[in-house]
N, C-alpha and C positions, 0 to 999 in steps of 0.2 A: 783081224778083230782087235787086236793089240794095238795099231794104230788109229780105227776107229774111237775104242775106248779116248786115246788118249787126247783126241779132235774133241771130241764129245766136252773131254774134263775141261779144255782150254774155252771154251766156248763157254759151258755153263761159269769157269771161271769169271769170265769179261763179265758174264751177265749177273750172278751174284754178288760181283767184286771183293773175292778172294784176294788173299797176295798172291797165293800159287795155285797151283791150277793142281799142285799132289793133294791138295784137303778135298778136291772138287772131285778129283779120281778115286779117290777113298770112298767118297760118297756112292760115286756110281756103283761102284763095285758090292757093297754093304746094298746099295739099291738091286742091286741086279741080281746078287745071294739071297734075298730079301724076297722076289719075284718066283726064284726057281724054288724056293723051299729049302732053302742051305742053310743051317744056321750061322751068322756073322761072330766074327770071334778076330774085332780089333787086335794091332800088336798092340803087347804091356808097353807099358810106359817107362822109360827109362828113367834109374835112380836120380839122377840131374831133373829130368821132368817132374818128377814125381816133389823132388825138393821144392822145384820153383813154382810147383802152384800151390803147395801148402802154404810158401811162402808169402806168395799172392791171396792165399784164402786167408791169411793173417793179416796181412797189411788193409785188404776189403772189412775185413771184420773190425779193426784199428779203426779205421776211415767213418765205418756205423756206429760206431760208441762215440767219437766225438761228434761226427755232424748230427747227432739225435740231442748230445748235451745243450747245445745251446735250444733256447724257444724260438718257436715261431710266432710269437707276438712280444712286446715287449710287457713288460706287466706295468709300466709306471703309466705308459702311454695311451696299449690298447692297441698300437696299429702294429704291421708287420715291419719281422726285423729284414728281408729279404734273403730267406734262405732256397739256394736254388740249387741246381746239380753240377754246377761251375766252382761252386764252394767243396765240393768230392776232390774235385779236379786239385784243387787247392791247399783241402787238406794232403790228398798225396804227394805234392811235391813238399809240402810240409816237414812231412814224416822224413823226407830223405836227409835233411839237415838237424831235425829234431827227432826227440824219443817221442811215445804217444803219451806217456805220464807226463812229461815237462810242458803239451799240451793243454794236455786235460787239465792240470792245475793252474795252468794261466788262465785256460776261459772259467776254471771258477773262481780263482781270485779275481777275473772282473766282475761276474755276475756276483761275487759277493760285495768289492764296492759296490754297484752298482744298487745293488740292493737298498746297503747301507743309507747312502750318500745321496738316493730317490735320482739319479742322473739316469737318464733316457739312455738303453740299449743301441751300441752299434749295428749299421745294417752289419750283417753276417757277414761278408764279403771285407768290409771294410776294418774289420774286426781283424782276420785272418793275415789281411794283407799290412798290417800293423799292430802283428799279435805283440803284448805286453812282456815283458821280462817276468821272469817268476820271483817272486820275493821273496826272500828266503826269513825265516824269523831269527836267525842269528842273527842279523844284520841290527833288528830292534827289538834290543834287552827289555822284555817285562818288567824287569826289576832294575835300577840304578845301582852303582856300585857305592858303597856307605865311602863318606870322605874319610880322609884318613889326617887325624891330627898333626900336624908340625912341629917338631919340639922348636922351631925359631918362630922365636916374635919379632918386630922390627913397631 
């Protein structure tokens, strides 16, 4: 029966396109507990698993606050900025070099030039793949420093 099962799991494997054919045996098995009236009682999930999908359910959640911040139309224009699901893809490997905040504040300091300045929205795509430097406002003092008199005249 045990090597039954396990034909079974590699087959349904190939045909669902699994990587491994143990998530496909799992399945059966939870199927076949399922059949006879057994109640299914998956194993827990190990501390490391348990870490890495949180982890994963943070970085997903990261990934939906910025691709919802930009618009899908441009407002100056009216037509679309092309935001697709290749732009997800993009923001994650994003993320793996940058924070989500150093993000989020670059596409709003463009959409706030942009704003400003009435210049036409990047497609989405083209935005990401040449995200802006974040400005910092130290760099440009509000205020001038008062000159400071010279006791020499010439």
């Amino acid at each position: 029966m045990e090597h039954q099962l396990r034909v079974i799991a590699y087959l349904l494997a190939a045909l669902v396109g699994t990587k491994t054919d143990r998530s496909a045996e799992e399945w059966l098995k939870s199927a076949d507990e399922y059949a006879c009236g057994e109640s299914y009682h998956p194993m827990p999930e190990s501390p490391s698993e348990a870490a890495k999908s949180a982890k994963d359910a943070e970085m997903e959640a990261a990934v939906e606050e910025i691709y919802k911040m930009y618009p899908t139309k441009c407002p100056n224009r009216g037509v679309a900025t092309g935001k697709c699901s290749k732009d997800k893809a993009r923001i994650r490997t994003l993320l793996k070099t940058k924070s989500a905040e150093e993000i989020k504040q670059s596409i709003t300091q463009y959409l706030e030039d942009c704003r400003i300045s009435g210049q036409y929205l990047k497609n989405f795509g083209t935005l990401l793949n040449n995200l802006p430097e974040v400005v910092s406002d130290d760099l440009f003092p509000t205020e001038l420093p008062s000159p400071q008199p010279s006791s020499e005249y010439r």
